[in-house]
PDB file with SEQRES, HELIX, SHEET and CRYST1 records, atoms N, CA, C and O in Angstrom:
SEQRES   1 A   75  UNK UNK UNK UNK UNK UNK UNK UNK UNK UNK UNK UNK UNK          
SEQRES   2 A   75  UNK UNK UNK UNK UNK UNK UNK UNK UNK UNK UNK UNK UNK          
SEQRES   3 A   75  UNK UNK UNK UNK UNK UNK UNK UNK UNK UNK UNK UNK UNK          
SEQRES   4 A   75  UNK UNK UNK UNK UNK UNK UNK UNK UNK UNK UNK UNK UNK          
SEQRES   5 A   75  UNK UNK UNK UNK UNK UNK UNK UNK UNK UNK UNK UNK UNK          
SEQRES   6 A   75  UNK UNK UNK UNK UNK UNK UNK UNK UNK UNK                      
HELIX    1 AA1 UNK A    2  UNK A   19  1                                  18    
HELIX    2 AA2 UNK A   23  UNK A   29  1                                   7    
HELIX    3 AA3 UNK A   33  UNK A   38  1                                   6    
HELIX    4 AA4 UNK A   43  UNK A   46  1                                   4    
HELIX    5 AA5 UNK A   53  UNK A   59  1                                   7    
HELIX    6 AA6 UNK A   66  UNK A   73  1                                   8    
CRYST1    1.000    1.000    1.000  90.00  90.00  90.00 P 1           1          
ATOM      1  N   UNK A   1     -30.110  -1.238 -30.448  1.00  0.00           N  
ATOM      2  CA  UNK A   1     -29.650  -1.605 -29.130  1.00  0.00           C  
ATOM      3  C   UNK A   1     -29.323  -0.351 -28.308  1.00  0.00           C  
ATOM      4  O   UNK A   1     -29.910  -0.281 -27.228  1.00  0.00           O  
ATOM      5  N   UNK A   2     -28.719   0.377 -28.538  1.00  0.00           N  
ATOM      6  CA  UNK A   2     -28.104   1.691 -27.779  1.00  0.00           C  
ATOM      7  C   UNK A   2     -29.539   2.656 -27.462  1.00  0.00           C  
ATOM      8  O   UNK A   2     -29.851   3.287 -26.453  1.00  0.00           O  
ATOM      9  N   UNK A   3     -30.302   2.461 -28.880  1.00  0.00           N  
ATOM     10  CA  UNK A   3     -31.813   3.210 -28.583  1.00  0.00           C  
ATOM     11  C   UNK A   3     -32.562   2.770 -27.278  1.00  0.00           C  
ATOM     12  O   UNK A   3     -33.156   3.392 -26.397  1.00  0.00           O  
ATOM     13  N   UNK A   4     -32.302   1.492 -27.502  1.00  0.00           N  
ATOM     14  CA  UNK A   4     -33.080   0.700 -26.068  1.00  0.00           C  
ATOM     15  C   UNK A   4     -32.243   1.069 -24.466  1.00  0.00           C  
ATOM     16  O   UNK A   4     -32.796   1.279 -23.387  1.00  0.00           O  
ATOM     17  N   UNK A   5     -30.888   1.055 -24.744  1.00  0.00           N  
ATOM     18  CA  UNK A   5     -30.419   1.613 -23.285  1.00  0.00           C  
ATOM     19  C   UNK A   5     -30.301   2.809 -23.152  1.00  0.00           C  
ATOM     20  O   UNK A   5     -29.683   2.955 -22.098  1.00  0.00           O  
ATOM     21  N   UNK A   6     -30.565   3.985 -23.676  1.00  0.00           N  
ATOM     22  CA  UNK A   6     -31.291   4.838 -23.405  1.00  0.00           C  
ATOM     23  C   UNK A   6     -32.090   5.413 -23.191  1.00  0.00           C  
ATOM     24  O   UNK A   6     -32.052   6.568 -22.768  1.00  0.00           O  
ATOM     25  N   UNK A   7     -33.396   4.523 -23.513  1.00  0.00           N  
ATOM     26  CA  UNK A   7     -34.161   4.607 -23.024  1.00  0.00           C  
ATOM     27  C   UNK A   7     -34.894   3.949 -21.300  1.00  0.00           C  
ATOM     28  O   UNK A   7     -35.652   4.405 -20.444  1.00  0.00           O  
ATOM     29  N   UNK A   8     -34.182   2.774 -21.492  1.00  0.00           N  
ATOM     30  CA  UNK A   8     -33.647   2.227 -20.057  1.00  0.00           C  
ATOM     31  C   UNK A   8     -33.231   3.121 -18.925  1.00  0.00           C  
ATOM     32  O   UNK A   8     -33.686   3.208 -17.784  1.00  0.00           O  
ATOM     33  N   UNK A   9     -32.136   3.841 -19.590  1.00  0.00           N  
ATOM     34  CA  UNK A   9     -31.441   4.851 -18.959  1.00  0.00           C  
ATOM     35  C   UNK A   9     -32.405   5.525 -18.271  1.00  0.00           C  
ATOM     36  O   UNK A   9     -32.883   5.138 -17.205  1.00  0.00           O  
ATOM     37  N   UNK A  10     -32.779   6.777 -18.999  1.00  0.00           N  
ATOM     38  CA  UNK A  10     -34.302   7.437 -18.847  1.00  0.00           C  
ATOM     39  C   UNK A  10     -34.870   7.026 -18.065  1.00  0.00           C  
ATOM     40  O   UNK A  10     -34.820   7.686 -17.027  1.00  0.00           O  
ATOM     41  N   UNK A  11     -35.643   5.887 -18.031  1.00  0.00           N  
ATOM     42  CA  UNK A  11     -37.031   5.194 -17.081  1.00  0.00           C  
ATOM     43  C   UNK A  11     -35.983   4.806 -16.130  1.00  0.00           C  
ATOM     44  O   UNK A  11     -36.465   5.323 -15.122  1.00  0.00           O  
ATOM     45  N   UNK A  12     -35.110   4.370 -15.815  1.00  0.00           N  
ATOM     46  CA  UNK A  12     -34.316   4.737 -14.162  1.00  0.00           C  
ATOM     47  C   UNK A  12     -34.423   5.851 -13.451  1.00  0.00           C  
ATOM     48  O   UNK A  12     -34.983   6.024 -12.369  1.00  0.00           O  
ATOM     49  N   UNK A  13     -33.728   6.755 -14.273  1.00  0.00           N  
ATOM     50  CA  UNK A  13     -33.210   8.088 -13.606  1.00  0.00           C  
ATOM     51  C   UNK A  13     -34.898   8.714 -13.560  1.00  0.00           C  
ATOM     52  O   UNK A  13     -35.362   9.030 -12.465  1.00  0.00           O  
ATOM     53  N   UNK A  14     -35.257   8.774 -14.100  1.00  0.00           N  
ATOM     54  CA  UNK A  14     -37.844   8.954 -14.006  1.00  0.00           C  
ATOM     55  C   UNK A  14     -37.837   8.576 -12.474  1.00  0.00           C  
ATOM     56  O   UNK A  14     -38.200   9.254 -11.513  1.00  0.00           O  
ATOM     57  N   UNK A  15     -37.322   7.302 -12.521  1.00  0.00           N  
ATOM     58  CA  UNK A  15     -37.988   7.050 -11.581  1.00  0.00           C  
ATOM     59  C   UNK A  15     -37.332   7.103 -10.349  1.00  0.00           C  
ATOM     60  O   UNK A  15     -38.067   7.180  -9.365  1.00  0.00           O  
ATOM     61  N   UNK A  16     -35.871   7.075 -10.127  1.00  0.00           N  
ATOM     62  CA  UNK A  16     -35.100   7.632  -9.005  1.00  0.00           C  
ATOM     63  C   UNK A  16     -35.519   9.097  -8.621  1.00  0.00           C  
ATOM     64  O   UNK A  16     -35.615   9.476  -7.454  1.00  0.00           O  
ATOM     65  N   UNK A  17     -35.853  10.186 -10.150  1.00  0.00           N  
ATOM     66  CA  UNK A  17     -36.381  11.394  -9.618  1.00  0.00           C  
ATOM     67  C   UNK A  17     -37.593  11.193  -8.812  1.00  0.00           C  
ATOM     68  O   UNK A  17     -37.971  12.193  -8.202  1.00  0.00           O  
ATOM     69  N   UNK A  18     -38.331  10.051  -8.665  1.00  0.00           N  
ATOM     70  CA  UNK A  18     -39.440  10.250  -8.008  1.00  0.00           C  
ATOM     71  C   UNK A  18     -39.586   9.719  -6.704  1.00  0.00           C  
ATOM     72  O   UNK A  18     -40.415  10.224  -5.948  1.00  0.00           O  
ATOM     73  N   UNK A  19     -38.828   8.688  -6.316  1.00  0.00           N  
ATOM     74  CA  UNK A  19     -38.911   8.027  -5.299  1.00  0.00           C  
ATOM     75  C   UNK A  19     -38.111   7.714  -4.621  1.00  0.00           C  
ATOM     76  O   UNK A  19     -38.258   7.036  -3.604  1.00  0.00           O  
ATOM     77  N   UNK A  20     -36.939   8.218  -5.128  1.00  0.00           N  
ATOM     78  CA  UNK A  20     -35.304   8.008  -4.086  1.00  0.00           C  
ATOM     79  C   UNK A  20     -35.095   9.499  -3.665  1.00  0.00           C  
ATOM     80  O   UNK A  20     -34.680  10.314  -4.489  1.00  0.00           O  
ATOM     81  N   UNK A  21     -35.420   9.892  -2.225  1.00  0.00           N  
ATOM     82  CA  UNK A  21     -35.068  10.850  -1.865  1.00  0.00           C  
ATOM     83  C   UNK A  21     -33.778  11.515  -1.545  1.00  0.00           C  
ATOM     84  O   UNK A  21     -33.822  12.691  -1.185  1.00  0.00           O  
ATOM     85  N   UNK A  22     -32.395  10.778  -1.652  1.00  0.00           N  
ATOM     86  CA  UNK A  22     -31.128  10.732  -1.754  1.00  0.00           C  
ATOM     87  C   UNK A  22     -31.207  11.648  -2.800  1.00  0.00           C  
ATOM     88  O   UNK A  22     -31.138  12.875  -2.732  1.00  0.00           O  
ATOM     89  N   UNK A  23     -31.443  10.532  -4.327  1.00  0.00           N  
ATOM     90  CA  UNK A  23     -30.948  10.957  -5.002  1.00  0.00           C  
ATOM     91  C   UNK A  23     -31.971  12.273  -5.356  1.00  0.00           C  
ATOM     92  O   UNK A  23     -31.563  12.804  -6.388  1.00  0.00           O  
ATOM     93  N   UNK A  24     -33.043  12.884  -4.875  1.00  0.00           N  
ATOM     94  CA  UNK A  24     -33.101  14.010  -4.976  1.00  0.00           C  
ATOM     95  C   UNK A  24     -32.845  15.309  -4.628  1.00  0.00           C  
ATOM     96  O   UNK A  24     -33.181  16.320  -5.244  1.00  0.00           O  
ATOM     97  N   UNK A  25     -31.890  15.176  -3.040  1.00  0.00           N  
ATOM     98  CA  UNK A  25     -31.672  15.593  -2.613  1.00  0.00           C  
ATOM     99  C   UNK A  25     -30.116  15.973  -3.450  1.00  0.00           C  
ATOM    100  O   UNK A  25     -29.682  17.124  -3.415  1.00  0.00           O  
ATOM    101  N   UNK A  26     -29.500  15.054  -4.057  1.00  0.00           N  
ATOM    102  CA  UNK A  26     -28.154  15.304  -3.901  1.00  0.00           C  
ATOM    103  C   UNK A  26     -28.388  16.396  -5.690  1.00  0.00           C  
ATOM    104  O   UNK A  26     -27.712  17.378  -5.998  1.00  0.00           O  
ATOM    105  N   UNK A  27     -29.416  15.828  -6.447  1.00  0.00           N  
ATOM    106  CA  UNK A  27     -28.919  16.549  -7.927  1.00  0.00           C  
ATOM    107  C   UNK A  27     -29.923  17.732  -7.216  1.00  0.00           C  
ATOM    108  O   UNK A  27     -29.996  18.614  -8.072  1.00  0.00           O  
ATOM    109  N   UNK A  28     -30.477  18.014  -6.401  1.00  0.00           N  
ATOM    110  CA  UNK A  28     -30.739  19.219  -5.680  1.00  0.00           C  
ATOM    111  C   UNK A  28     -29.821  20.009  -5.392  1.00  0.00           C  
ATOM    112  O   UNK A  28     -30.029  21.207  -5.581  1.00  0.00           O  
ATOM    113  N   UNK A  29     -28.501  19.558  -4.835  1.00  0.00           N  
ATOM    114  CA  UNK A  29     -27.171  20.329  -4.775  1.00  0.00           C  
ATOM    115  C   UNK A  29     -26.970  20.555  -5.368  1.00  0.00           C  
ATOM    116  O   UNK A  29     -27.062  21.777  -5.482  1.00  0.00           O  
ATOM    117  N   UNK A  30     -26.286  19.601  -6.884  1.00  0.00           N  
ATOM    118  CA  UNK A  30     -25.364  20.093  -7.935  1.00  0.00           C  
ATOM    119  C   UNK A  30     -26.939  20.641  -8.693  1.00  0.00           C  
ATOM    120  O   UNK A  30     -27.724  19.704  -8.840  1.00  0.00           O  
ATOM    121  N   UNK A  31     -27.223  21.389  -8.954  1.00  0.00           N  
ATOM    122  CA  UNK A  31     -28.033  21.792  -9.464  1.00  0.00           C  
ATOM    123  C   UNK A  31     -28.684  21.498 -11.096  1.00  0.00           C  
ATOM    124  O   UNK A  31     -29.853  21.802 -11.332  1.00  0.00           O  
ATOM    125  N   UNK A  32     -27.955  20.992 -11.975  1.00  0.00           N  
ATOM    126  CA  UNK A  32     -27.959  20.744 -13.004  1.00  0.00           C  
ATOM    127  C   UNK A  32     -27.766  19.235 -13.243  1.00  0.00           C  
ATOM    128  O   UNK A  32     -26.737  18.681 -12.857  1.00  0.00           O  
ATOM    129  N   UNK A  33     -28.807  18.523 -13.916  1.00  0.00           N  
ATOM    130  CA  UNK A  33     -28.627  17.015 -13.718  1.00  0.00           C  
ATOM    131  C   UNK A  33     -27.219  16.457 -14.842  1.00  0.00           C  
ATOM    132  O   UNK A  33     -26.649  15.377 -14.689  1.00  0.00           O  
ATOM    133  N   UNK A  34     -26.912  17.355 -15.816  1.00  0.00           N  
ATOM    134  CA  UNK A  34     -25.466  17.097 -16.400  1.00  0.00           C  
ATOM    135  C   UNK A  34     -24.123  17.463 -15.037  1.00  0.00           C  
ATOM    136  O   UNK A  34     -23.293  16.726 -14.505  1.00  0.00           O  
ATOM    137  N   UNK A  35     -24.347  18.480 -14.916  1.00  0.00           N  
ATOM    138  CA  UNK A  35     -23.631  18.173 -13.327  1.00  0.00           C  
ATOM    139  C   UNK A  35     -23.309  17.250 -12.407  1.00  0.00           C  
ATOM    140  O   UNK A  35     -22.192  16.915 -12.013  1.00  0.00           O  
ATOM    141  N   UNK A  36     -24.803  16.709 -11.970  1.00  0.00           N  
ATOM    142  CA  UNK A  36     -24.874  15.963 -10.983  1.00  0.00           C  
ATOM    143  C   UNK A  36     -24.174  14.413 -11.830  1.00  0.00           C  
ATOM    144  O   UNK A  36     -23.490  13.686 -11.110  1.00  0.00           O  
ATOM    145  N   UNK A  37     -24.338  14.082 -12.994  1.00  0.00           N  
ATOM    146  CA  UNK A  37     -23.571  12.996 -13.474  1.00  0.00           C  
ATOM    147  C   UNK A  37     -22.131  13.035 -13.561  1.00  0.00           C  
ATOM    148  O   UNK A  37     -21.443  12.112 -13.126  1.00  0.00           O  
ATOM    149  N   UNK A  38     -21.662  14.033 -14.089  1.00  0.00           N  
ATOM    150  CA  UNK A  38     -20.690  14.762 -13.757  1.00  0.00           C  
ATOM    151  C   UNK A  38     -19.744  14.396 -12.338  1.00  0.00           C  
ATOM    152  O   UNK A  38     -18.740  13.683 -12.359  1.00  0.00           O  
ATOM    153  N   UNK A  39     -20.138  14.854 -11.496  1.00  0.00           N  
ATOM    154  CA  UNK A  39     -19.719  14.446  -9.850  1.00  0.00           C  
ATOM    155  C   UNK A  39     -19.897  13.468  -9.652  1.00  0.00           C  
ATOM    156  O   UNK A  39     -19.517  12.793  -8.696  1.00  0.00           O  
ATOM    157  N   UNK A  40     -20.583  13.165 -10.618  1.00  0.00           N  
ATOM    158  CA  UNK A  40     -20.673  11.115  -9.840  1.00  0.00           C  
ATOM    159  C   UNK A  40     -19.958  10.005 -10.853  1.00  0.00           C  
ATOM    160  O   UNK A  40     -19.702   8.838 -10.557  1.00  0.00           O  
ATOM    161  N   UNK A  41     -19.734  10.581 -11.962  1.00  0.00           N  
ATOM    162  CA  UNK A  41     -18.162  10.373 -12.389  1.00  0.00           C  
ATOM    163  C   UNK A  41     -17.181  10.638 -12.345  1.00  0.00           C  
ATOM    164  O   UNK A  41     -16.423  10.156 -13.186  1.00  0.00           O  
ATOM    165  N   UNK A  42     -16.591  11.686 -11.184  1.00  0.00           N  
ATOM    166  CA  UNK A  42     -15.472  12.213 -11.367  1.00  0.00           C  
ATOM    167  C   UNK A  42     -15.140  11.490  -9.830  1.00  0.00           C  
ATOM    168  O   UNK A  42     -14.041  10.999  -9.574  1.00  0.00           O  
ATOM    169  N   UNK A  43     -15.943  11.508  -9.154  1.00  0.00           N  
ATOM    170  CA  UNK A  43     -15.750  11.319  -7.572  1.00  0.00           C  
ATOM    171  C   UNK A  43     -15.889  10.094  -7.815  1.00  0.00           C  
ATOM    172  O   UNK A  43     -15.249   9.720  -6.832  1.00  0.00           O  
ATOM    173  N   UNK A  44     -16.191   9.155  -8.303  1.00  0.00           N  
ATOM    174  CA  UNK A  44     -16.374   7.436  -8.288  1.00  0.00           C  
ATOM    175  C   UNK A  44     -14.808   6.639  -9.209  1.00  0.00           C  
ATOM    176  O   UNK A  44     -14.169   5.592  -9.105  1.00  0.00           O  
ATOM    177  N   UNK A  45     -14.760   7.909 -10.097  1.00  0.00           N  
ATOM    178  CA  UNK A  45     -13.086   7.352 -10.473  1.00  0.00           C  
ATOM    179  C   UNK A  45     -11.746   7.340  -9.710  1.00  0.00           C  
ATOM    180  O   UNK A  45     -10.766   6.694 -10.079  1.00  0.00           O  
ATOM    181  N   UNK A  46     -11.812   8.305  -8.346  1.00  0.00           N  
ATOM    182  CA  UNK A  46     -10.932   8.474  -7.217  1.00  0.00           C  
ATOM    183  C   UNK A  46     -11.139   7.478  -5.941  1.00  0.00           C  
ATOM    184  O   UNK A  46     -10.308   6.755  -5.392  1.00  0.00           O  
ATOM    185  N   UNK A  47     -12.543   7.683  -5.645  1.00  0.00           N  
ATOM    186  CA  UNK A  47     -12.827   6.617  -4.568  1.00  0.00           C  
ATOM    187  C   UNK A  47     -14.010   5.370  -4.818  1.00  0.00           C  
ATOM    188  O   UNK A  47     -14.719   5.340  -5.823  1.00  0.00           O  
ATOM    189  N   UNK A  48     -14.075   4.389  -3.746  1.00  0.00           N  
ATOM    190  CA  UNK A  48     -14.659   3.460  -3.660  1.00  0.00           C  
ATOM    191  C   UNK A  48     -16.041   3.603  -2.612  1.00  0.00           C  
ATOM    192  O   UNK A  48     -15.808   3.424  -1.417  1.00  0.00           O  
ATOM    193  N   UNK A  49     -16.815   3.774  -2.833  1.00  0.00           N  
ATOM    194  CA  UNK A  49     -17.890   3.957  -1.923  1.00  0.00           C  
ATOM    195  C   UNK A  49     -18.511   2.610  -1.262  1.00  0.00           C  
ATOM    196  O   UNK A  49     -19.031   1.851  -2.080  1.00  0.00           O  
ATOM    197  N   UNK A  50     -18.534   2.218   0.034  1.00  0.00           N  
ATOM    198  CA  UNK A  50     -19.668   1.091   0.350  1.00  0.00           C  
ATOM    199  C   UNK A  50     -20.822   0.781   0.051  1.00  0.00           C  
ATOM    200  O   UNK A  50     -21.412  -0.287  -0.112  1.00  0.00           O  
ATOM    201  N   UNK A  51     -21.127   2.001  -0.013  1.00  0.00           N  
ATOM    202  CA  UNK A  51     -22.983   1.770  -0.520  1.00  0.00           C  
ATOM    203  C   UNK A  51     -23.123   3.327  -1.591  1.00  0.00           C  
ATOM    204  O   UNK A  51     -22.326   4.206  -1.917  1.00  0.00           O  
ATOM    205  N   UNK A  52     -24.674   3.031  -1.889  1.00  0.00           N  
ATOM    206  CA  UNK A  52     -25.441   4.151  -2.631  1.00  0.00           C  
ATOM    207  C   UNK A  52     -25.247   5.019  -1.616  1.00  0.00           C  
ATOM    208  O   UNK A  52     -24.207   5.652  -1.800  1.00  0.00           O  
ATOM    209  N   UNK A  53     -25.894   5.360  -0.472  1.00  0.00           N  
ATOM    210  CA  UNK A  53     -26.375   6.151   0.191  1.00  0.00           C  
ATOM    211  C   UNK A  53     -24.904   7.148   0.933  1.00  0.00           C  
ATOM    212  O   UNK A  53     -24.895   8.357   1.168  1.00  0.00           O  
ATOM    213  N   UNK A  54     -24.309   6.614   1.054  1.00  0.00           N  
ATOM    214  CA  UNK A  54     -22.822   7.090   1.222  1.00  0.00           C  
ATOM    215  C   UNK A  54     -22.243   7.889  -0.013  1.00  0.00           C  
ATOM    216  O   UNK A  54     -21.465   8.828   0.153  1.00  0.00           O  
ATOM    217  N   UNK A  55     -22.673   7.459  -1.286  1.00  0.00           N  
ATOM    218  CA  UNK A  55     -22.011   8.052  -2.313  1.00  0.00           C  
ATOM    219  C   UNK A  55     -22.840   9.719  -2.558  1.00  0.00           C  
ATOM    220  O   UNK A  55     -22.371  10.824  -2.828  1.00  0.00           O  
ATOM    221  N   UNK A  56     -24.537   9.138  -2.265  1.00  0.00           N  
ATOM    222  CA  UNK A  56     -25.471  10.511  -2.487  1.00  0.00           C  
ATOM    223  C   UNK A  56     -25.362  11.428  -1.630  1.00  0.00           C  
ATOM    224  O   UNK A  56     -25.468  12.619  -1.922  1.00  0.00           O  
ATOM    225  N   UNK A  57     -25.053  10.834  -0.036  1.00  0.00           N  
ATOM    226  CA  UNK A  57     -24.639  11.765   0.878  1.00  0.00           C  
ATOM    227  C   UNK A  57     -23.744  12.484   0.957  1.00  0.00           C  
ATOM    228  O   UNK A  57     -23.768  13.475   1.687  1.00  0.00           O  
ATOM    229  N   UNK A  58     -22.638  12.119   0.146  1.00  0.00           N  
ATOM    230  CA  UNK A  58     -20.933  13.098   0.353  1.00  0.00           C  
ATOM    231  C   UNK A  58     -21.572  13.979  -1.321  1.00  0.00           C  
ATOM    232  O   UNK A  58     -21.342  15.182  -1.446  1.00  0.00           O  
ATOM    233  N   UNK A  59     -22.262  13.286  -2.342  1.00  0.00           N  
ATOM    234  CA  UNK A  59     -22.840  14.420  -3.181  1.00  0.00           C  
ATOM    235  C   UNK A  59     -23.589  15.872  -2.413  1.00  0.00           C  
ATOM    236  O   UNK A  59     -23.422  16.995  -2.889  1.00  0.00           O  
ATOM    237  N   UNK A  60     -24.239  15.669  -1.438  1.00  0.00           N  
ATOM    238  CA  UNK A  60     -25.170  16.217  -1.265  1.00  0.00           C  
ATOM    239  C   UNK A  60     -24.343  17.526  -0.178  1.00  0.00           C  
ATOM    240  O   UNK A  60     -24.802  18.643   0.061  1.00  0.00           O  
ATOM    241  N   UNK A  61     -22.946  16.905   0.364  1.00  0.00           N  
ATOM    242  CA  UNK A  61     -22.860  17.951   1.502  1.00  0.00           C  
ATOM    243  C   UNK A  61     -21.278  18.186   0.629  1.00  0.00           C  
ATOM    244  O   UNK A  61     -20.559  18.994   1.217  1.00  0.00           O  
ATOM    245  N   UNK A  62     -20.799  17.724  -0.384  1.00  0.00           N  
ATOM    246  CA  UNK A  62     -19.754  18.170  -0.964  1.00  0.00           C  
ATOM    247  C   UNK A  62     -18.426  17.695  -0.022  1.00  0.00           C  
ATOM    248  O   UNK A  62     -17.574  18.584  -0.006  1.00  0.00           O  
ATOM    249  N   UNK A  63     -18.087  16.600   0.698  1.00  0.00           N  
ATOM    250  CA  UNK A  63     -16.925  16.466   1.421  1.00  0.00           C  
ATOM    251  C   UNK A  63     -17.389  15.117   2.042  1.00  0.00           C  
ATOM    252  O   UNK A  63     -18.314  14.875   2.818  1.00  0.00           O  
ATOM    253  N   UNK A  64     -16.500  14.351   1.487  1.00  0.00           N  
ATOM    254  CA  UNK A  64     -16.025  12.649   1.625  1.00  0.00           C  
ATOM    255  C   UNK A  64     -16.381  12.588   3.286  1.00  0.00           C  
ATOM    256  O   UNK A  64     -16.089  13.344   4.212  1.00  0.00           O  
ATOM    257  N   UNK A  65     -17.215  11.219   3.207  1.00  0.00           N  
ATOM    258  CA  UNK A  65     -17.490  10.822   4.793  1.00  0.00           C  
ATOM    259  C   UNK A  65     -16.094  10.505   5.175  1.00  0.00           C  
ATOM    260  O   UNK A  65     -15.029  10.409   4.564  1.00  0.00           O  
ATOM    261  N   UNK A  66     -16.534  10.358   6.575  1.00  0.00           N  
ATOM    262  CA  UNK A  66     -14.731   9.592   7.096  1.00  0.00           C  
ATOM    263  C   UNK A  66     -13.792   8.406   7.032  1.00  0.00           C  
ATOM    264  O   UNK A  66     -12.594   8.358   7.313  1.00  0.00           O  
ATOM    265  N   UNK A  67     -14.876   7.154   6.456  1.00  0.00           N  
ATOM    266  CA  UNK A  67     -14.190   6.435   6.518  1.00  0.00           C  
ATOM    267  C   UNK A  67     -13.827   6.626   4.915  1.00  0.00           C  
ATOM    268  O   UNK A  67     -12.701   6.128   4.894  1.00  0.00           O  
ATOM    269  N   UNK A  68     -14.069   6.994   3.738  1.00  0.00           N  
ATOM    270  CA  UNK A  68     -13.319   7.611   2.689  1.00  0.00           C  
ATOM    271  C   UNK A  68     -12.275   8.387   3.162  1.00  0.00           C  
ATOM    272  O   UNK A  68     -11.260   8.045   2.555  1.00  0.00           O  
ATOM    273  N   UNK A  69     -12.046   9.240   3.930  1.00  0.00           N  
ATOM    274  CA  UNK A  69     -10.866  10.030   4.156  1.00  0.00           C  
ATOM    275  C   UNK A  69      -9.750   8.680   4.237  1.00  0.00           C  
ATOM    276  O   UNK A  69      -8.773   8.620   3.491  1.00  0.00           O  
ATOM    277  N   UNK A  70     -10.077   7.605   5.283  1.00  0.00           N  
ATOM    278  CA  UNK A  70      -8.903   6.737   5.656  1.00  0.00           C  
ATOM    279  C   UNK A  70      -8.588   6.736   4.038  1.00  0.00           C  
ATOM    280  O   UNK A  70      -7.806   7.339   3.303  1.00  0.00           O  
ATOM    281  N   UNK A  71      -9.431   5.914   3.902  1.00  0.00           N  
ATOM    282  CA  UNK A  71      -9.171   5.475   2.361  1.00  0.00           C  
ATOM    283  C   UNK A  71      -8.265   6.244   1.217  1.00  0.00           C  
ATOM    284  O   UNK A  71      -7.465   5.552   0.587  1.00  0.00           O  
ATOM    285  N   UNK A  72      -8.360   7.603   0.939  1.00  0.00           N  
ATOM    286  CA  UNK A  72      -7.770   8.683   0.649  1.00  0.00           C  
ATOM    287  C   UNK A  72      -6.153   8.710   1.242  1.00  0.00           C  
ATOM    288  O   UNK A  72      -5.161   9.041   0.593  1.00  0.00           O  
ATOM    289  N   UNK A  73      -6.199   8.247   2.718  1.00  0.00           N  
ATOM    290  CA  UNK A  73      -4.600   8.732   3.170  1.00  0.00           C  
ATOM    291  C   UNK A  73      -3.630   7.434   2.908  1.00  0.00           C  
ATOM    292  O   UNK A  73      -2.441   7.380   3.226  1.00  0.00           O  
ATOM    293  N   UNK A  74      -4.386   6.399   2.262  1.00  0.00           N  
ATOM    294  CA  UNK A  74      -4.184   5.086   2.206  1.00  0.00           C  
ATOM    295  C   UNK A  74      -2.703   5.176   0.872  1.00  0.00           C  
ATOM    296  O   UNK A  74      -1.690   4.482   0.785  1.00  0.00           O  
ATOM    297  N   UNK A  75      -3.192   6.327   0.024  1.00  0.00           N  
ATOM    298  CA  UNK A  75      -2.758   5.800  -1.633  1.00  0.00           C  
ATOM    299  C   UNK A  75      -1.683   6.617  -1.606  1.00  0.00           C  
ATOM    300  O   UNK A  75      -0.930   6.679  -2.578  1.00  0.00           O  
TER     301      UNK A  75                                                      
END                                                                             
């Protein structure tokens, strides 16, 4: 079982490298794809994102959109 969701795993992230330009853009930033998982566990345990594209975008430029800031002054 675990063999199989890793490999699952894999053929996602294949294929996000190929056709989600977000997400190539953003493990383009963090440079290292252990990295880039990295930031997207550390930053998803603090805040709540609306969408994908919001989450790859504040990856990509390193600093929470604005309506995350509210959110941030909230807690």
């Amino acid at each position: 079982m675990l063999a199989t969701l890793n490999l699952l795993a894999f053929a996602i992230h294949t294929v996000c490298d190929c056709l989600e330009q977000l997400w190539i853009d953003a493990r383009t930033a963090k440079r290292a794809r252990a990295r880039f998982f990295e930031h997207i566990r550390t930053i998803t345990a603090y805040l709540v994102f609306p969408d994908w594209a919001t989450l790859m975008q504040t990856l990509i430029d390193s600093r929470p959109p604005p309506n995350i800031a509210a959110q941030v002054a909230q807690r």
